[in-house]
Each structure stands twice: as C-alpha cells, then as structure tokens.
C-alpha positions as a Markdown table, in Angstrom:
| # | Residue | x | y | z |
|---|---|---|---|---|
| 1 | Unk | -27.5 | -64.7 | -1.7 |
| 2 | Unk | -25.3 | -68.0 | -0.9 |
| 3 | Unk | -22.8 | -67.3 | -3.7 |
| 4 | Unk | -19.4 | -68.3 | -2.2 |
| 5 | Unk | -15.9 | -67.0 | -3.6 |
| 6 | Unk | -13.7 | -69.0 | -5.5 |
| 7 | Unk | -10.2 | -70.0 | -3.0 |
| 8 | Unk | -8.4 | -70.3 | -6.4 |
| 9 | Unk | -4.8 | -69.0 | -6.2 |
| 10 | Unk | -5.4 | -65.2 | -8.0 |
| 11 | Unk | -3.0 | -64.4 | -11.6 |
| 12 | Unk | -0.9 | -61.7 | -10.8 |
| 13 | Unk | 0.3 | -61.8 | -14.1 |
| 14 | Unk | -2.8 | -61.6 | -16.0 |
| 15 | Unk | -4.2 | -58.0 | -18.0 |
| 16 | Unk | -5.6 | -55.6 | -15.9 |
| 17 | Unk | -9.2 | -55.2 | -16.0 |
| 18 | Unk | -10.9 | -53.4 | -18.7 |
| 19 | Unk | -12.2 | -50.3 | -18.0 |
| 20 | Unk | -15.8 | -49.1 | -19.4 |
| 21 | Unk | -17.2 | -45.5 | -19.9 |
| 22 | Unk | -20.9 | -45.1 | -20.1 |
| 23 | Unk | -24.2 | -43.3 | -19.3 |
| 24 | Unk | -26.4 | -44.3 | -16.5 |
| 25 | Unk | -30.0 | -43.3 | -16.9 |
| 26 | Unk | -31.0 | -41.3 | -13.3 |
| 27 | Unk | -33.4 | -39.6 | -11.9 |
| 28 | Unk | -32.5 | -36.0 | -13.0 |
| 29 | Unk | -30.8 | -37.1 | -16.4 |
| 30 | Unk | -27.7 | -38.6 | -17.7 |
| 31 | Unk | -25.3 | -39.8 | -14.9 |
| 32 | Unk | -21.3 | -40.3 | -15.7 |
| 33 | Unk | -20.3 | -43.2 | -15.3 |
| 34 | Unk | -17.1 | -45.9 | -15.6 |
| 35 | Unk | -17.1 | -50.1 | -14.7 |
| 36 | Unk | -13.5 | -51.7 | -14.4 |
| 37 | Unk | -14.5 | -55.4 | -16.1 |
| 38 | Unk | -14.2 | -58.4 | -12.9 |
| 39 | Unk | -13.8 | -61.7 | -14.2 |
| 40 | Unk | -16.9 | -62.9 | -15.8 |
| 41 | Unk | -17.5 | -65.6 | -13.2 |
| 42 | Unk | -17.2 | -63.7 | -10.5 |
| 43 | Unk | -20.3 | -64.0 | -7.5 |
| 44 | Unk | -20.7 | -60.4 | -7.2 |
| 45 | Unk | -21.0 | -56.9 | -9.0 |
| 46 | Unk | -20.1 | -53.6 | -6.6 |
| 47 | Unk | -20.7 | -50.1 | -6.7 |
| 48 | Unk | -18.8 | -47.9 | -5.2 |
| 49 | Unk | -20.6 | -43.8 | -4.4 |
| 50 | Unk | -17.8 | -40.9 | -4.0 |
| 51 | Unk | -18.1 | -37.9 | -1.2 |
| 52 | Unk | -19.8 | -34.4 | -1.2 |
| 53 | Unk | -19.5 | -33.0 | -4.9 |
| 54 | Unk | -19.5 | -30.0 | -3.4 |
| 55 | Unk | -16.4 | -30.6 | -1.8 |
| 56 | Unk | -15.0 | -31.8 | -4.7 |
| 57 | Unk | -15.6 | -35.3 | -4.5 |
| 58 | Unk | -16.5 | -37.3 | -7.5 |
| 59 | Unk | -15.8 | -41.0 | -9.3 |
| 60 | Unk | -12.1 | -40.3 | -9.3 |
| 61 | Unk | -11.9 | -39.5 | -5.4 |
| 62 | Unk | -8.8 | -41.6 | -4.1 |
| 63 | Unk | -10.7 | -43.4 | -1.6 |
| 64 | Unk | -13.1 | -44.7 | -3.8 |
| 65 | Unk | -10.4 | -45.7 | -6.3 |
| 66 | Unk | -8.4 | -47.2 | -3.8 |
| 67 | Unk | -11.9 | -49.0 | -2.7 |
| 68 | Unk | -12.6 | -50.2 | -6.1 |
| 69 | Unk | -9.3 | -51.5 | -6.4 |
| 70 | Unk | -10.3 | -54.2 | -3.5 |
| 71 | Unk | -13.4 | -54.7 | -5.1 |
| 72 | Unk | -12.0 | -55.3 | -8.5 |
| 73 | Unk | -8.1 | -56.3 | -8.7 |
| 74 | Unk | -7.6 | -60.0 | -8.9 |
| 75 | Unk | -4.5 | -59.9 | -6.4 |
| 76 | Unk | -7.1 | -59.1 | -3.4 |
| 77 | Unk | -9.3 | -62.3 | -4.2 |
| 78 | Unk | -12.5 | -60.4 | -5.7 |
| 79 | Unk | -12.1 | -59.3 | -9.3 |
| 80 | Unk | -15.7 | -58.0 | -9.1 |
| 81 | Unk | -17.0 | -56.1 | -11.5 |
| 82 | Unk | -17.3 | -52.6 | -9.7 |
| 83 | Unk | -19.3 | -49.7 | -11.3 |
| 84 | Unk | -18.6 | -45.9 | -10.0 |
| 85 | Unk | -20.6 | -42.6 | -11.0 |
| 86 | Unk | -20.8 | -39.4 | -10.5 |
| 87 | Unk | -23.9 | -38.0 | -8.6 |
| 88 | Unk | -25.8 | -35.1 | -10.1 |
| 89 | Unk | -24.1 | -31.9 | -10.9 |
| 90 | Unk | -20.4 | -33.5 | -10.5 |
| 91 | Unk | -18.3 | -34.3 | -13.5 |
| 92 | Unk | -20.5 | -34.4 | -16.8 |
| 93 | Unk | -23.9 | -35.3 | -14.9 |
| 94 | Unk | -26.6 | -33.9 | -15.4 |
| 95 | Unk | -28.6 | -32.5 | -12.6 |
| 96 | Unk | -28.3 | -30.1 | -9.6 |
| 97 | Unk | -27.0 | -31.1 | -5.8 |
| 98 | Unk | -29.3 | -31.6 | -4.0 |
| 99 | Unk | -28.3 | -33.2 | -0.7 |
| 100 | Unk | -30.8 | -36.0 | 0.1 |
| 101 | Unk | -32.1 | -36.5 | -3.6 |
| 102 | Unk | -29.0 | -38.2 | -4.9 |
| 103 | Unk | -29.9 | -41.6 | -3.2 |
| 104 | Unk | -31.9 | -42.2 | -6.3 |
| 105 | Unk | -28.8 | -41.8 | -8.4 |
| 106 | Unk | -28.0 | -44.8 | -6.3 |
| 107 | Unk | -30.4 | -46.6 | -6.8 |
| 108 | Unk | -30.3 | -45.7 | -10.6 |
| 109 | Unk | -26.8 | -47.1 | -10.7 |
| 110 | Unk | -28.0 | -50.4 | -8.9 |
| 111 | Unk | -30.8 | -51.1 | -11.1 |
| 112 | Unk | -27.9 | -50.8 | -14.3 |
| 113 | Unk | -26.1 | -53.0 | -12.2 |
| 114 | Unk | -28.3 | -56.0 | -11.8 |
| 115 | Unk | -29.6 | -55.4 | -15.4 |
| 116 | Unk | -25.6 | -55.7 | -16.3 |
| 117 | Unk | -24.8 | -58.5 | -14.4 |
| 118 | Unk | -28.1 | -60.2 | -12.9 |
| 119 | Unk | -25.6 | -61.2 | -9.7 |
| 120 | Unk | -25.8 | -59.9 | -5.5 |
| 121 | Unk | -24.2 | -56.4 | -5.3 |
| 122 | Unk | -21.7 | -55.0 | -2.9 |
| 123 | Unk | -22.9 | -51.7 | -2.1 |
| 124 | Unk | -20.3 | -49.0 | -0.8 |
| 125 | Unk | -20.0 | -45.5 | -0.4 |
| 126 | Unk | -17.6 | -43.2 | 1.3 |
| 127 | Unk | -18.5 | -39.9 | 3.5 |
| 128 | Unk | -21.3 | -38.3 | 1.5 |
| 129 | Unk | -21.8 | -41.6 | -0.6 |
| 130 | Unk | -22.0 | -43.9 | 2.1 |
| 131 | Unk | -24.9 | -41.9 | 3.3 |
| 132 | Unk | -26.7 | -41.8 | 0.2 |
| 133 | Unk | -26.0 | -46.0 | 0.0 |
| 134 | Unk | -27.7 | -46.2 | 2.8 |
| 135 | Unk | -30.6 | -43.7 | 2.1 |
| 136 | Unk | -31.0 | -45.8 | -0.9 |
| 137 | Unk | -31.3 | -48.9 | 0.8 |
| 138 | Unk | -33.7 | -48.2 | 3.1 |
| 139 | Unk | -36.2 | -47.3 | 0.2 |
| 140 | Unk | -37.7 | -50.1 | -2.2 |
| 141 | Unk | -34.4 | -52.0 | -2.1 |
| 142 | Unk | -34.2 | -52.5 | 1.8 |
| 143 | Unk | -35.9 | -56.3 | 1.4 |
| 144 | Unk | -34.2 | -56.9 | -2.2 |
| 145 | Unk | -32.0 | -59.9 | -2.3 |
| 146 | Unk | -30.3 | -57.9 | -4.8 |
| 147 | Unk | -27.8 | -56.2 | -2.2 |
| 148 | Unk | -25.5 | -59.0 | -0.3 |
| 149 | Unk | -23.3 | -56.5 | 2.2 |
| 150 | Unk | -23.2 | -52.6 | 2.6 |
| 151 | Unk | -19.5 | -50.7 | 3.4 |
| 152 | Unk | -19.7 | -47.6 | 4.6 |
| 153 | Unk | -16.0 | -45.7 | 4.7 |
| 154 | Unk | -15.9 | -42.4 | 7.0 |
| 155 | Unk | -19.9 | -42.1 | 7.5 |
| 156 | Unk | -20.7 | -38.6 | 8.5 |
| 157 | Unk | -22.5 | -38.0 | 11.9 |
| 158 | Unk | -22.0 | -34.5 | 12.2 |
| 159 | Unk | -20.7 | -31.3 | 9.9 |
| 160 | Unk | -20.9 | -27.6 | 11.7 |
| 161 | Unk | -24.3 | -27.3 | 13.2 |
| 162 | Unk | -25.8 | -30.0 | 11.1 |
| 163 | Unk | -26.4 | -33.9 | 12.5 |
| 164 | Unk | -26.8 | -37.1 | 10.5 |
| 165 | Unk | -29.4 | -39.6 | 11.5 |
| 166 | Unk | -29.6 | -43.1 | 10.3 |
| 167 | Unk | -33.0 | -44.9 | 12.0 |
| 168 | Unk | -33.3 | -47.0 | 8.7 |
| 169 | Unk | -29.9 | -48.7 | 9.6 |
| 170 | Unk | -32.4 | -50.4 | 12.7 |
| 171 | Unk | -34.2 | -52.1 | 9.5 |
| 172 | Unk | -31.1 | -53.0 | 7.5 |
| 173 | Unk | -30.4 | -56.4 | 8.2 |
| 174 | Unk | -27.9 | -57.5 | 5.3 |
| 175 | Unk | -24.0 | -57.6 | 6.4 |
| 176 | Unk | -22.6 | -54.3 | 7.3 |
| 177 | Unk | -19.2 | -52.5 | 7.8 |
| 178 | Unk | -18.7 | -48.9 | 9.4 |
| 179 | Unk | -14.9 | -48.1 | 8.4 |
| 180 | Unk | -13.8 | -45.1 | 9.7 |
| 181 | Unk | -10.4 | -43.3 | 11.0 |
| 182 | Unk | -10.2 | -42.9 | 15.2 |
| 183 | Unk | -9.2 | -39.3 | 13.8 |
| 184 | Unk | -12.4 | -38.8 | 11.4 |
| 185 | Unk | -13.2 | -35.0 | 11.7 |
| 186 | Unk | -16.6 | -35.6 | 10.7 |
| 187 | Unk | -17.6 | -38.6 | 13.2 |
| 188 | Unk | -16.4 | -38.9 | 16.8 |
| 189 | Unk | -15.6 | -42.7 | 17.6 |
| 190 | Unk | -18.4 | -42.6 | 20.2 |
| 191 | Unk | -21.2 | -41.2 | 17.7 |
| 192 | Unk | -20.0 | -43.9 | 15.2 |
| 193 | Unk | -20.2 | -46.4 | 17.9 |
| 194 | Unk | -23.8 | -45.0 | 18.8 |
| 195 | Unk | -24.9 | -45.2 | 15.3 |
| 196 | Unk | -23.9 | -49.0 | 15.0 |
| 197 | Unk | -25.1 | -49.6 | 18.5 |
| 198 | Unk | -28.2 | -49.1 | 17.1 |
| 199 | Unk | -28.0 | -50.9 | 13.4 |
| 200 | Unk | -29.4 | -54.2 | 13.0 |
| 201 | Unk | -27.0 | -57.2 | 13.1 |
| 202 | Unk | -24.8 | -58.3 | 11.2 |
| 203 | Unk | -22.4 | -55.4 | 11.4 |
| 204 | Unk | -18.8 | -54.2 | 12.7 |
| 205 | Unk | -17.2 | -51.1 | 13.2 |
| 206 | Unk | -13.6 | -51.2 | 12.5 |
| 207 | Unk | -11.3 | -48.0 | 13.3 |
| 208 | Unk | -8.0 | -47.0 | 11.5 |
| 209 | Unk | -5.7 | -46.0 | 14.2 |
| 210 | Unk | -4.7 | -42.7 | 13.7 |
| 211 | Unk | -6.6 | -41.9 | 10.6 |
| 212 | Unk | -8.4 | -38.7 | 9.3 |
| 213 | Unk | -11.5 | -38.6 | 7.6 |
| 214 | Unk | -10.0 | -39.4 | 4.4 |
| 215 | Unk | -7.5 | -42.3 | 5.1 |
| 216 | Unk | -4.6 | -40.1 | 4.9 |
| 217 | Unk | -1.5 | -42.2 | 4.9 |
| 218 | Unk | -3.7 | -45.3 | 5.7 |
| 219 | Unk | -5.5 | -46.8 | 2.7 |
| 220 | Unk | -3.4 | -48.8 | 2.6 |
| 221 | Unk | -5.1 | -49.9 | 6.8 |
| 222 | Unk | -8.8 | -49.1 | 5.1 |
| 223 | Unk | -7.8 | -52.1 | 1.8 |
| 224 | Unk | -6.8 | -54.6 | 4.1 |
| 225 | Unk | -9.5 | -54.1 | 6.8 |
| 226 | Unk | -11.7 | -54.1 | 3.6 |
| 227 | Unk | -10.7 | -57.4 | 2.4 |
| 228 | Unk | -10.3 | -59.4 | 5.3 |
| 229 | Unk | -13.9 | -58.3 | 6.4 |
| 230 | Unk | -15.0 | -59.1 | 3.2 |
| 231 | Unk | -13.5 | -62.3 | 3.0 |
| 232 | Unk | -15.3 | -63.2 | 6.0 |
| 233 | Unk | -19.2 | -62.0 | 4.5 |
| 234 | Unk | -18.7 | -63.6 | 1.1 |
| 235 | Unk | -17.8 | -67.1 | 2.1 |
C-alpha cells in the first residue's frame, strides 16, 4: 500500500510494451483476455473493465485503450502492467449478459492479477465497467489491501427509466476518481456530484468541459486529468 513511483526520467526510445493474449478463468467460463507487459519493477498492476457489451463495448473500446495507454506507456510515468477482458458474452467469452453478474468477472480478472504480479492494483472501468469495478469492490475485496485507487470514467447514474445506485461507494475508502464529461448523456453533473457527495473520502470528481459520454474529441482532457491525478495517489 505505500509503494511510491519511481521520478526517473521515462525512455521514449525504448520497445513498446509486449502485448499478451490469454484466458482468464470466470465465473461463467473462459474470459478473453490481453496484458500489455509494464516494466517488471513497476509498484502497480491495473485493470482496466470496458462499457455495456450490449452496446458494443468490449476490450478494444477506445476509451479503455486510450485508458490503458496511461496506465501502461512509459512516456506518462507508469508503465504498469495493465490487464483488459472482455465480460461474458462479448468477444470470445464465454457466458451470457447478464447486467449485475459480470462484477465477478471483475473480480475473476483481479484474482489473475495479483496471482500474476503479487503487487497493489489500479482498478478502472468506464460506463458499464466502472460500475461493475465498483460492484466488485464492495464484495470480499472492499477491505483487501489488494486494490490501491479505483477510476471510474463516465459512471452511469441514469439510462431511460432506469437509475444507478451506488451505497457501497459510502464504505469504499481507498483513493477514488469520478471522470466524467460536463456533457455525459448518461450522468447529469449534479447526479455525479450527488453520488460523490456521498462516497467516502479520498475522492474527486473531475469534469471534461464540453465532453460527451464517451470523451469525444477529449481523451486527450480524460489522459491528462488521469495522470496528473494519479500522480498525486501513487506518491
């Protein structure tokens, strides 16, 4: 939990990370899953959950690559290890959707990850993932030292008719950032400030001026937001 990062100058001229196919182990069967290789001394390991399958959202999704990249890319400071899978039913996983199930796919993939790695874990997740990251965490792994800081990008808190609660965020006491546009079509900037009015500390909620729900034009905004907020957890 006190790992620090190195301040080392990063290589921009060194080999990009290797990139890893494999099989997770879950819940309803075989999950798909890739790791881009970190640098093997690096503090922390990070997964990274995509949106709604049914949506089409899956390992690929471009705000999850462009999360992982953060995560993973020496020329932002990390070069952590970062796993992504996709849930049940998407890609080649086995399974079925089914909505609130999938947070043990989550927690599939963060067992594999400390088995990997035996280091703190940066858990993410965007839309549809970062609600299953944080139904995972507030199951057996809400005291684990295992997790060191939670991002949730563009956390639904309503679609249609339907509403999205979060009570085990009040229990949830590791470092936490809510990353959302001031556009997000799925989450007003007053119900995200509700729903982090209410989380335990630490936490922030940091808005992309004139984003969408799905960093439109501004991942670039949502990387840089990322790492500096990181930056600040992780020292």
């Amino acid at each position: 939990m006190n790992a620090t990062i190195a301040h080392a100058q990063p290589d921009f001229n060194q080999v990009a990370p290797r990139l890893r196919s494999l099989d997770l182990a879950g819940p309803a069967g075989r999950l798909e899953a890739v790791v881009n290789e970190g640098s093997p001394a690096a503090p922390f390991a990070a997964l990274v959950c995509h949106p709604h399958p049914l949506g089409g959202g899956n390992l690929h999704n471009k705000v999850v690559y462009h999360t992982m990249k953060v995560l993973n890319e020496p020329r932002w400071g990390f070069n952590f290890p970062v796993l992504r899978f996709n849930f049940r039913g998407a890609g080649t996983s086995e399974g079925i959707h089914d909505g609130e199930a999938e947070s043990g796919d989550v927690l599939a993939a963060l067992h594999w990850l400390q088995n990997e790695f035996n280091r703190p874990i940066i858990l993410a997740g965007f839309s549809f993932g970062a609600a299953m990251a944080i139904a995972a965490c507030s199951s057996n792994w809400q005291s684990s030292p295992g997790i060191r800081a939670l991002v949730a990008l563009g956390l639904p808190a309503q679609n249609g008719n339907r509403s999205y609660q979060y009570s085990s965020l009040e229990h949830l006491a590791v470092p936490k950032i809510f990353l959302s546009g001031d556009h997000d079509e799925f989450a007003s900037t007053q119900q995200l400030a509700k729903i982090v009015a209410a989380a335990a500390d630490p936490k922030k909620l940091a808005l992309i001026q004139g984003s969408d729900h799905f960093f439109t034009g501004h991942l670039s905004a949502m990387q840089q937001q990322l790492a500096a907020w990181l930056k600040e957890q992780l020292q």
